[in-house]
C-alpha positions as CSV (number, residue, x, y, z in Angstrom):
1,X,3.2,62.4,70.2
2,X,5.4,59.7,70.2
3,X,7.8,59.7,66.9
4,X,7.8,56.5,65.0
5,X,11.1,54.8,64.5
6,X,10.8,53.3,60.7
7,X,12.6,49.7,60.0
8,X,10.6,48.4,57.7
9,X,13.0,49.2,55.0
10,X,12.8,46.2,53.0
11,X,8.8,47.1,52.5
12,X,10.3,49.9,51.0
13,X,13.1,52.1,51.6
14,X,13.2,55.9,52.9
15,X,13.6,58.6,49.9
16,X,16.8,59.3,49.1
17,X,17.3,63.6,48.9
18,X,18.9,63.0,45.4
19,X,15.8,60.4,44.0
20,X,13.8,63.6,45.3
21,X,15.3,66.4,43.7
22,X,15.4,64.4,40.6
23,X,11.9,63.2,40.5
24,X,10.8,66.8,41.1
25,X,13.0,68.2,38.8
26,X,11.2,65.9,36.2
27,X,7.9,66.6,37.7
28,X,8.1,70.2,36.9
29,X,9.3,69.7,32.8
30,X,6.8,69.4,30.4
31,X,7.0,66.9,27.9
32,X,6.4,62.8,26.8
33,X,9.5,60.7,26.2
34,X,8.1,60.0,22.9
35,X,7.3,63.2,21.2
36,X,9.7,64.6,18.8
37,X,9.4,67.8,19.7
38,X,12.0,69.9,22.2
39,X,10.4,69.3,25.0
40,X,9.7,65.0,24.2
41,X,13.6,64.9,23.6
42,X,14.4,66.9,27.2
43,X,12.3,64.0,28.4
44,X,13.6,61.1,26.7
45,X,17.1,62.9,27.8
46,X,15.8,62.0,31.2
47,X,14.2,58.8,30.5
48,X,18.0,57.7,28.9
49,X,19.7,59.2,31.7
50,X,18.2,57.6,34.1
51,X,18.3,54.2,32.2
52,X,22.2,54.3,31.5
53,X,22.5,54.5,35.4
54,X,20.4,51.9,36.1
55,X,23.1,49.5,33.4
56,X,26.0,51.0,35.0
57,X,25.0,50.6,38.1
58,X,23.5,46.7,37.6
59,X,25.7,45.0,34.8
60,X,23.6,45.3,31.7
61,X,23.9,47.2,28.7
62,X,21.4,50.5,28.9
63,X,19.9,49.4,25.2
64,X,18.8,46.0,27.7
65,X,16.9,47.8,30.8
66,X,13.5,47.4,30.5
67,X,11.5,49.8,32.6
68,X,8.5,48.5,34.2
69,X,6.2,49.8,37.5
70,X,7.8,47.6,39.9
71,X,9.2,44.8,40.8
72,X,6.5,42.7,40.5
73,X,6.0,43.6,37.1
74,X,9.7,42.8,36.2
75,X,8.9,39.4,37.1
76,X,5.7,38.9,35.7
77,X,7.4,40.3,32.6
78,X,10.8,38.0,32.8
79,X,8.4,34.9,33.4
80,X,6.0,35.5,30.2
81,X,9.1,36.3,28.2
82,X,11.2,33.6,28.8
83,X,8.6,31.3,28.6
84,X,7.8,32.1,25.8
85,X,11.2,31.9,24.6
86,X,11.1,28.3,26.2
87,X,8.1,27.1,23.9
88,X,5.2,25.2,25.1
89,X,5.8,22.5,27.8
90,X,8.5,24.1,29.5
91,X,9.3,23.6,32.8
92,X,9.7,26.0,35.4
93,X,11.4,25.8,38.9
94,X,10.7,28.3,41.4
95,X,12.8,28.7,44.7
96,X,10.6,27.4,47.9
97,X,11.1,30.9,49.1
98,X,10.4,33.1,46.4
99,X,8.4,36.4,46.7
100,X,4.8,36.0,46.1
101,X,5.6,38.0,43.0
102,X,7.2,34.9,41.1
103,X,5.3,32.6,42.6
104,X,2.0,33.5,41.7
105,X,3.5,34.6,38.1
106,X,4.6,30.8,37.9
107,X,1.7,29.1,40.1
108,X,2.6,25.8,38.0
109,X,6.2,26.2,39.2
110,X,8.0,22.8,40.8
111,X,9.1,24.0,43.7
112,X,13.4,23.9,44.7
113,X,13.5,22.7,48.3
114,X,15.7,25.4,50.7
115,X,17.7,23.9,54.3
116,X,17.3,25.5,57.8
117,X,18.6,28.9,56.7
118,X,17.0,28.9,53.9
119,X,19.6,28.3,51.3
120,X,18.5,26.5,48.1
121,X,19.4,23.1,47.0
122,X,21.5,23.0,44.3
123,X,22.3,19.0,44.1
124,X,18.6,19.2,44.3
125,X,18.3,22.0,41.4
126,X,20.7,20.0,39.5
127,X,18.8,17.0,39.5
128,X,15.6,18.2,39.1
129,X,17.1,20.3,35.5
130,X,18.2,16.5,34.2
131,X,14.4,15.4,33.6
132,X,13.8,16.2,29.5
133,X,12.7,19.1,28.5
134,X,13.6,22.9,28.8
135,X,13.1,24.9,31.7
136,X,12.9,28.1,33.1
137,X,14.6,29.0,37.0
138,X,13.2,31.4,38.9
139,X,15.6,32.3,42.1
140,X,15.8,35.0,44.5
141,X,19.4,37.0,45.1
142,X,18.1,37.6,48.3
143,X,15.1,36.7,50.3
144,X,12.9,39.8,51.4
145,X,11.6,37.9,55.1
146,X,15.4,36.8,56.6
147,X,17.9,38.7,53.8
148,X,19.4,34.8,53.1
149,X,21.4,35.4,49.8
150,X,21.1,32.7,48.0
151,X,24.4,31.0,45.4
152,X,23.0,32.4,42.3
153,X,26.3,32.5,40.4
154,X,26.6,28.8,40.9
155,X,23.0,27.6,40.2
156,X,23.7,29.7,36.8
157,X,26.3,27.3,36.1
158,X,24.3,24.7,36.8
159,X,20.9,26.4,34.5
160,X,24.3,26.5,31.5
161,X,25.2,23.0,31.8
162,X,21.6,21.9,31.4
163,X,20.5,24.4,28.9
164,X,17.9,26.3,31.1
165,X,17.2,29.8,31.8
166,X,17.4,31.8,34.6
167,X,15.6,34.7,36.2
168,X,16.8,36.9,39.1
169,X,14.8,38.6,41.4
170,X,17.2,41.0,43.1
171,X,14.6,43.6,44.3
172,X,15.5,43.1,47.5
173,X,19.4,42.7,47.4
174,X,19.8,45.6,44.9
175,X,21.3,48.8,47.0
176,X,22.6,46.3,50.0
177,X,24.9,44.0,48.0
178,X,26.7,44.0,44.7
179,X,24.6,42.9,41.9
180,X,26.1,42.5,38.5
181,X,23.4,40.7,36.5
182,X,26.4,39.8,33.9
183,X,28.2,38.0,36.4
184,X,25.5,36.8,38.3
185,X,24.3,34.3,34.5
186,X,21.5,35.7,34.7
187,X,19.1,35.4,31.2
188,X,16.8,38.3,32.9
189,X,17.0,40.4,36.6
190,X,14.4,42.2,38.6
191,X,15.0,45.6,39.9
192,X,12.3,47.8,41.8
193,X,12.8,51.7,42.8
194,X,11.5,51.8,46.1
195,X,14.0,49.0,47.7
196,X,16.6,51.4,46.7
197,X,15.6,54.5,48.0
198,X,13.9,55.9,44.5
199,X,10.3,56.7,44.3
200,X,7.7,54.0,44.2
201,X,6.1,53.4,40.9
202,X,8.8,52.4,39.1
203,X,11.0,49.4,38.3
204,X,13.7,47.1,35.8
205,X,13.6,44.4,34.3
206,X,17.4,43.7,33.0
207,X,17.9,41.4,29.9
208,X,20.9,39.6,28.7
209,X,22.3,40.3,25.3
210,X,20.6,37.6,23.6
211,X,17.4,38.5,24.8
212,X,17.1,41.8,23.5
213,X,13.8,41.0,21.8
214,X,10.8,39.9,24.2
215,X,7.2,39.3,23.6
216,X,5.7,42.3,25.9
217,X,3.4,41.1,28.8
218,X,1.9,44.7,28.4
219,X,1.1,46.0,24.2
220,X,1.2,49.4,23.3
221,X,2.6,52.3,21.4
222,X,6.2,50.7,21.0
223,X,7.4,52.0,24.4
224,X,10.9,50.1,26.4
225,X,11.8,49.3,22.3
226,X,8.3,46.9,21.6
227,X,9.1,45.6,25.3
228,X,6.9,47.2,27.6
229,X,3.9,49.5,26.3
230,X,2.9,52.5,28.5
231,X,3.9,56.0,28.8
232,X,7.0,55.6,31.4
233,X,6.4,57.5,34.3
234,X,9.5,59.9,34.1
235,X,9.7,61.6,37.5
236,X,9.8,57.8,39.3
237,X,12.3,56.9,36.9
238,X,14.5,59.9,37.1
239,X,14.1,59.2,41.0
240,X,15.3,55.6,39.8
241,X,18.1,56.3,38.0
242,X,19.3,58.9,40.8
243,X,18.8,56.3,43.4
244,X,20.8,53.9,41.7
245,X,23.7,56.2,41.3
246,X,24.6,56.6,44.7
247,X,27.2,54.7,46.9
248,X,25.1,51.6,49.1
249,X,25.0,53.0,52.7
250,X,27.8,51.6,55.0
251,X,26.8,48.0,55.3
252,X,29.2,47.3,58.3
253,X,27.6,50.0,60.4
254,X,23.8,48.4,59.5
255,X,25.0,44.6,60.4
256,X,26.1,46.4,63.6
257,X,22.9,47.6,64.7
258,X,21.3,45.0,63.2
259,X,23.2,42.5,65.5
260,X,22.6,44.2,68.7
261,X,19.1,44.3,67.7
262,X,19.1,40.6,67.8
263,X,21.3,40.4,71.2
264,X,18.7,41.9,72.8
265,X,15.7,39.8,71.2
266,X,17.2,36.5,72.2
267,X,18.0,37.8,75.5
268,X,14.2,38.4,75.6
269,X,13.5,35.0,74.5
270,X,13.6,35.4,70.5
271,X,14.8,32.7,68.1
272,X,17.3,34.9,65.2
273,X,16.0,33.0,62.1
274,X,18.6,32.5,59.1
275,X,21.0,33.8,61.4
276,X,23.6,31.1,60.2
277,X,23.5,32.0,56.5
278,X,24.9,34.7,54.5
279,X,22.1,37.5,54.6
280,X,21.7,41.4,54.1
281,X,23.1,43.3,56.7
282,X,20.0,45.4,57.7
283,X,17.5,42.5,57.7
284,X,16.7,40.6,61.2
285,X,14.0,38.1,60.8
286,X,13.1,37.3,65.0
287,X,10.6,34.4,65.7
288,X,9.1,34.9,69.5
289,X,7.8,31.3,70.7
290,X,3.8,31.3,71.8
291,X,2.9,34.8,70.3
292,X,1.4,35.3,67.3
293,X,3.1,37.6,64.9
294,X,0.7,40.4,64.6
295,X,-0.1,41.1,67.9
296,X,3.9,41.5,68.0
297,X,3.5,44.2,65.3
298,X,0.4,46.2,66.7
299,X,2.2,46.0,69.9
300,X,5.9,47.5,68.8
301,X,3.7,50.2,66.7
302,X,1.7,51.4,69.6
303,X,5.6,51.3,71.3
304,X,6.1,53.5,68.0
305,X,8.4,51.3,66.0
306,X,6.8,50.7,62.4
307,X,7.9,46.9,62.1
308,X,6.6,44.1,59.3
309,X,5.0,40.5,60.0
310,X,6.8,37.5,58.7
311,X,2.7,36.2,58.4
312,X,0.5,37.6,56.5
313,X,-2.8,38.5,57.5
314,X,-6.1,38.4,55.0
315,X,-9.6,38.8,56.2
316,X,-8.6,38.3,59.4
317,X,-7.1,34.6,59.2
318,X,-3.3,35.1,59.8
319,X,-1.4,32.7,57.7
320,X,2.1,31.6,58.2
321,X,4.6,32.7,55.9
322,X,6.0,30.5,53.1
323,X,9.0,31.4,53.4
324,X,9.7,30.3,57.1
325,X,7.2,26.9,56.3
326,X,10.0,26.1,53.6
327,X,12.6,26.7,56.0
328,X,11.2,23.8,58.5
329,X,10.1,26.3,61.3
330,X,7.1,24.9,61.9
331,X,4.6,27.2,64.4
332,X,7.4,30.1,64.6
333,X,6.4,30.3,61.0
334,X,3.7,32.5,62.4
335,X,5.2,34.1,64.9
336,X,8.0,36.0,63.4
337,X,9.0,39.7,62.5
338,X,10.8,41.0,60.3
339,X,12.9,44.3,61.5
340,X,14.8,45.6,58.4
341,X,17.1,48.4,58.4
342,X,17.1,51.6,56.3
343,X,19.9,53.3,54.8
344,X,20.2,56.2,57.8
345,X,19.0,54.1,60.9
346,X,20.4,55.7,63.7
347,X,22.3,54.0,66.4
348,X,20.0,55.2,69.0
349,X,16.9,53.8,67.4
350,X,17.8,50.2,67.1
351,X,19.0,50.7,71.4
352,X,15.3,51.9,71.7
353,X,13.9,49.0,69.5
354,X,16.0,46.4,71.9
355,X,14.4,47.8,74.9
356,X,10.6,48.2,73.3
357,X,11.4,44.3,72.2
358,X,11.9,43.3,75.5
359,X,9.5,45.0,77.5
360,X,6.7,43.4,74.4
361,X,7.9,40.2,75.1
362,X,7.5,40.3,78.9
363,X,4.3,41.5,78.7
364,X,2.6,39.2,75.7
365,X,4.6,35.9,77.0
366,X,3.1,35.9,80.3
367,X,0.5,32.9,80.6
368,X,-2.5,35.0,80.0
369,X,-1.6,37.0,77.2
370,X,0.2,34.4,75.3
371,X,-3.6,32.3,76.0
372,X,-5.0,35.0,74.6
373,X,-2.5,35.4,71.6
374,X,-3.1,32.2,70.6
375,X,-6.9,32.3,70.7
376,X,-6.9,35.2,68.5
């Protein structure tokens, strides 16, 4: 049986052996984070373990880490929270290529325009912030599809100057680049487990010291200080808090792999999308003209290499993604995958994944299967 070759790493990342041991280790001890007893203050030893490593590790101070499910919860949270530290009739702008976590949190959202790469607008973000009223930011640290990183530190500037606030999501950068959500401005950041090598099931939500206090999108026994009801689940967070003590994996040998990966997909006819802009080192987001993206996928699976769409598919309709739309790619928007890297990608595997590319896009280009790709 053919092995599968995983790099779909920004889906979610491959355990770490120390998020392991810790989530087991947490597994196997009796006890609720809230009971007073011996046994609830062994947990909430865990539970405060892991959350001082999360601070250390992210800029924020431990009594401001907000523990949450995910990442999408983390910005559903930071969202309801600021606006409703906002008041009614704020404004919020949302990034043209935020995750669909934000953007369906914010549905209302005006939407920040991005260029080619997909870099936001900030003369654009600045004028849009003059218009009365307060407003809320929503913007990306880096984008999931092509790994753009995007100028947060200098639209925070801008969000001071007008009085707005700012929210981070940095699910996808946390682990690959710094992230220091103090020196980033932001008012609240976004952090998920599983992009970092922890245990799924378990995220952050970071706050800035003068947002201590939020309204909880979730009510319940006084959990996350009032902030976030709900028994925490301790072995993903121990698993967290482990992940998010550990060194980033060497960057330079990932952008390595991850540019001969994209030699050989142009050399096979492959567009390298965001290639120009500053991006995560493990993420290549190739576009093959006249084939659809998802017979791309099933194709480099049956190949065995476990690859993600840059499309989505829903009840069979395949629908280009947002992100490349905003970017101005017009049909590659459907017809582009994402290959992203994880943490011990082997030097070996991405040579196999150059070859397996090119013998795909021999095969589906030619004039019958590309009529056929089209079709559907």
């Amino acid at each position: 049986m053919t092995r599968t070759v995983y790099l779909d790493a920004n889906a979610s990342e491959p355990l770490r052996p120390e998020a392991r041991a810790a989530a087991l280790a947490a597994m196997e001890a009796a006890g609720n984070p809230s009971s007073v007893h011996a046994a609830g203050r062994a947990a909430r030893r865990v539970l405060e373990d892991a959350r001082e490593a999360v601070a250390a590790r992210f800029g924020a101070a431990p009594a401001n880490v907000v523990f949450t499910s995910g990442g999408t919860e983390a910005d559903a949270l930071a969202i309801h929270a600021l606006r409703a530290v906002l008041g009614p009739g704020a404004r919020t702008i949302a990034g043209a290529t935020e995750h669909d976590a934000v953007r369906a949190a914010a549905p209302d959202a005006a939407v920040l325009p991005v260029d080619a790469d997909g870099i936001a607008d900030l003369d654009a973000l600045d004028s849009m912030l003059a218009g009365d009223g307060p407003a809320l930011v929503c913007l990306m640290l880096a984008n999931n599809e092509t790994g753009a990183i995007q100028p947060v530190a200098a639209a925070a500037e801008i969000c001071r100057r007008h009085g707005a606030r700012l929210h981070v999501d940095a699910v996808q950068a946390a682990g690959r680049i710094p992230v220091d959500a103090a020196a980033l401005g932001a008012d609240t950041l976004a952090l998920s487990s599983h992009k970092l090598g922890g245990p799924l099931g378990a995220g952050a939500l970071l706050l800035a010291p003068h947002l201590s206090h939020i309204a909880p999108l979730i009510a319940g026994g006084g959990q996350e200080r009032g902030r976030r009801g709900g028994t925490p689940p301790l072995p993903a967070i121990a698993g967290f808090g482990a992940a998010a003590a550990l060194p980033r994996a060497d960057q330079g040998r990932l952008a390595a792999l991850r540019d001969a990966i994209e030699r050989a997909a142009v050399a096979a006819g492959a567009v390298a999308i965001g290639a120009g802009a500053s991006r995560l080192a493990n993420t290549a987001c190739l576009a093959l003209p006249g084939v659809r993206a998802d017979a791309q996928v099933i194709a480099l699976d049956l190949a065995g290499f476990a690859v993600s769409a840059g499309a989505a598919c829903s009840s069979g309709k395949v629908a280009a993604s947002h992100v490349l739309a905003a970017m101005g790619l017009g049909d590659l928007a459907g017809q582009a995958i994402r290959v992203s890297l994880p943490w011990n990608a082997r030097e070996e595997d991405a040579a196999a994944f150059g070859a397996a590319y090119a013998a795909m896009a021999e095969r589906l280009r030619s004039p019958a299967a590309a009529l056929a790709a089209a079709r559907g």
